[in-house]
TORMI-106251 format. One record per residue (C-alpha): x, y, z. Coordinates in pm, whole numbers, padded with zeros to 5 digits, always signed. Each point is the difference from the previous one (the first is absolute). Example, Ala and Ser with C-alpha at 12.3 -4.5 7.8 and 13.67 -1.06 7.14 Angstrom:
+01230-00450+00780
+00137+00344-00066
! end
This chain:
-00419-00207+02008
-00310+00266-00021
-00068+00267-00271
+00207+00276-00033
-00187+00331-00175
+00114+00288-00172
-00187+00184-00265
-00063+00052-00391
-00065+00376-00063
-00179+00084-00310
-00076+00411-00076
+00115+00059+00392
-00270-00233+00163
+00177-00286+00200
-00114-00315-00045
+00065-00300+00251
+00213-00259-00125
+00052-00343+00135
+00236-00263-00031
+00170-00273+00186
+00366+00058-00098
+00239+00182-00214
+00201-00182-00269
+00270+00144-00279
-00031+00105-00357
+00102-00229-00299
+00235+00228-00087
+00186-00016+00350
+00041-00427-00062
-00281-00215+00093
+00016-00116+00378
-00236-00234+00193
-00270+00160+00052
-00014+00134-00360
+00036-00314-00130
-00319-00158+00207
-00158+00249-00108
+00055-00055-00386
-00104-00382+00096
-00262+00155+00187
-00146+00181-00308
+00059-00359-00187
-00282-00168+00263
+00341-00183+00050
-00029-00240+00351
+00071+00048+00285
+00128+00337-00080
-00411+00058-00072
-00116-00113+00334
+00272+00128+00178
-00054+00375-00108
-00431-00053+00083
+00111-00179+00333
+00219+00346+00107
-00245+00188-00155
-00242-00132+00230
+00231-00003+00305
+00069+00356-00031
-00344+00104-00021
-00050-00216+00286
+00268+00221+00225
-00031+00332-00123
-00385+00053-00029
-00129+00266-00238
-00342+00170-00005
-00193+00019-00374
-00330+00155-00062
-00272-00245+00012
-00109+00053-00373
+00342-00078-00129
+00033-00215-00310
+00348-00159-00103
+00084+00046-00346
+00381-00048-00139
+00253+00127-00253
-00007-00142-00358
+00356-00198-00127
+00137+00154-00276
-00078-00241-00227
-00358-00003+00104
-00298+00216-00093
-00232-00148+00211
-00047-00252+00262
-00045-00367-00093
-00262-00168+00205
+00109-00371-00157
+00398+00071+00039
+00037+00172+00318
+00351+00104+00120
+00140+00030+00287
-00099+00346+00112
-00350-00148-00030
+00067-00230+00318
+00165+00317+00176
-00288+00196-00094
-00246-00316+00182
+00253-00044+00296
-00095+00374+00079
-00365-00038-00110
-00027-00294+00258
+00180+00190+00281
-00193+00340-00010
-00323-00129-00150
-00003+00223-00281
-00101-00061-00362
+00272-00070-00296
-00085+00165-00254
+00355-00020-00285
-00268+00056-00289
-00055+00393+00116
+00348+00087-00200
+00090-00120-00336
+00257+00188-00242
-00034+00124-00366
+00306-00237-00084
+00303-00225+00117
+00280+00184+00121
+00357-00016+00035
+00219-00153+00275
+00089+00278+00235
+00316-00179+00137
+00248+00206-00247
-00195+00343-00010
+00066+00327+00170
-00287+00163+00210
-00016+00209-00293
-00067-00276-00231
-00275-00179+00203
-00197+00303+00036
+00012+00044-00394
-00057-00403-00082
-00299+00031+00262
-00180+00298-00112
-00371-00052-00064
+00044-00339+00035
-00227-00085+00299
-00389+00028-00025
-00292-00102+00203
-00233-00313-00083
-00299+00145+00082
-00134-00356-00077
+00153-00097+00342
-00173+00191+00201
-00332-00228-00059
+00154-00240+00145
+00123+00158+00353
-00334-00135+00157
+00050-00318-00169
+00354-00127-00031
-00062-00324-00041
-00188+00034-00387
+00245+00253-00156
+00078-00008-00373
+00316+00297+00079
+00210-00193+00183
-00146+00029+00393
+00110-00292+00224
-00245-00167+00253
+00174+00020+00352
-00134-00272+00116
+00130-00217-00287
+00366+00014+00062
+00187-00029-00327
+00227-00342-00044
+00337+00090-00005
+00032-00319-00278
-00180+00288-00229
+00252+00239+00028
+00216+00021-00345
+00395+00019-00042
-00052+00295-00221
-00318+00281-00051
+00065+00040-00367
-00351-00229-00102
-00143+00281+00234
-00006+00271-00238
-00293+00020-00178
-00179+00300-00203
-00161+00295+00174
-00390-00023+00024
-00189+00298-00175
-00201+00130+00386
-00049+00326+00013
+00269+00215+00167
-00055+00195+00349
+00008+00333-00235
-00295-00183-00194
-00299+00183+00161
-00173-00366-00089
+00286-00176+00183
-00135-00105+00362
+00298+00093+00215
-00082+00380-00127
-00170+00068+00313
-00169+00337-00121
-00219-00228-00214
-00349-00058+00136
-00054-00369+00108
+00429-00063-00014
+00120-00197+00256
+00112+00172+00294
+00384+00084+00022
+00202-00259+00192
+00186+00179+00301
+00288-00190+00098
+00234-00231-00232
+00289-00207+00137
+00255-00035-00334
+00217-00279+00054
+00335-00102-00231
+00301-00212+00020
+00280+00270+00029
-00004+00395+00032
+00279+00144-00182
-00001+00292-00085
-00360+00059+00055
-00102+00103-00348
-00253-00283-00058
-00146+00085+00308
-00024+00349-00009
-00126-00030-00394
-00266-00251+00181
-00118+00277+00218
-00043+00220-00232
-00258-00189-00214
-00166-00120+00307
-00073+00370+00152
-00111+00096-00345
-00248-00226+00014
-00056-00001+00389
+00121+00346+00088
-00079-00047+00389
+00154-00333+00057
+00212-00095+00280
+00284-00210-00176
+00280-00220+00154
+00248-00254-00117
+00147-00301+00104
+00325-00167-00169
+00175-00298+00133
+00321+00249-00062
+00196+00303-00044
+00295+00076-00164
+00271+00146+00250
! end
């Protein structure tokens, strides 16, 4: 089975949207494919290397075309508030299965959040938009590290060190942890600002990947931090599914 695209549109710009299948809501009862996925999101086996083995399948039969300078970053839990680099889950190994297959950098420490969330499984589209707003920032911290994944203190993953699926935790809730105190990208001082002399220059192209697209709100409140921080940047996402 190859990728099947649509699109997530945020202020009437289309962005592409990837994902190898379509699967139904909680609230519509949970059928097969929603349940691998929850056992999915548990690093549960084989449900884990089942999802990273069609994941690689499909990208193996329906080719897509990235920018060269793309980096690989991925959407927070709700419990989390930043990436753990000791207790990776298992969007971490997603976010290295894609790494390894287009060569591009994974960078999960670029996002972090001001705090945990709640679930979105019993909200309106409504509701997720308020529970998410100004909840995503940059880590401007990360970016240091995009020409050197392999020494990052914000949560960057080597590529070439594939992460042990043994690693991978039945539940993210040790993965919250306290938001640093780095500058913001509206901090002239912060270096993602890209008007400040000697910043680091803006990054271009951003593949966002998550488990699920729902309704869309955590991706579209996604893109709207990153363009505020990297107004000309070509973004696309990539979930393992979409609700029908």
């Amino acid at each position: 089975m190859g990728l099947q695209e649509t699109s997530v549109i945020f202020q009437k710009i289309r962005y592409r949207h990837y994902f190898l299948c379509h699967y139904l809501p909680l609230t519509s009862g949970i059928d097969t494919v929603s349940r691998s996925l929850l056992k999915f999101k548990r690093g549960a086996q084989p449900d884990l290397e089942n999802w990273l083995h069609r994941t690689r399948c499909a990208l193996r039969e329906t080719p897509i075309s990235l920018p060269p300078d793309t980096i690989i970053i991925r959407a927070l839990h709700h419990n989390e508030t930043s990436p753990s680099q000791n207790r990776p889950i298992s969007l971490d190994l997603l976010g290295q299965t894609l790494s390894g297959h287009f060569h591009f950098p994974y960078l999960p420490g670029l996002l972090a959040k001001t705090r945990p969330t709640n679930t979105n499984q019993a909200l309106t589209l409504r509701q997720r938009q308020a529970e998410l707003q100004d909840v995503w920032r940059i880590n401007p911290a990360a970016l240091l590290n995009i020409a050197n994944p392999i020494s990052n203190p914000s949560g960057a993953t080597d590529p070439s060190a594939p992460i042990n699926p043994a690693a991978l935790t039945a539940s993210t809730a040790d993965n919250a942890s306290t938001p640093d105190n780095t500058p913001t990208p509206n901090n002239p001082s912060t270096p993602g600002n890209t008007s400040t002399p000697g910043a680091h220059p803006p990054l271009t192209s951003i593949l966002l990947i998550d488990d699920i697209l729902t309704t869309g709100a955590t991706a579209r409140t996604i893109i709207q931090t990153l363009l505020q921080a990297f107004p000309t940047c070509t973004i696309t996402i990539f979930t393992l599914a979409k609700v029908e």
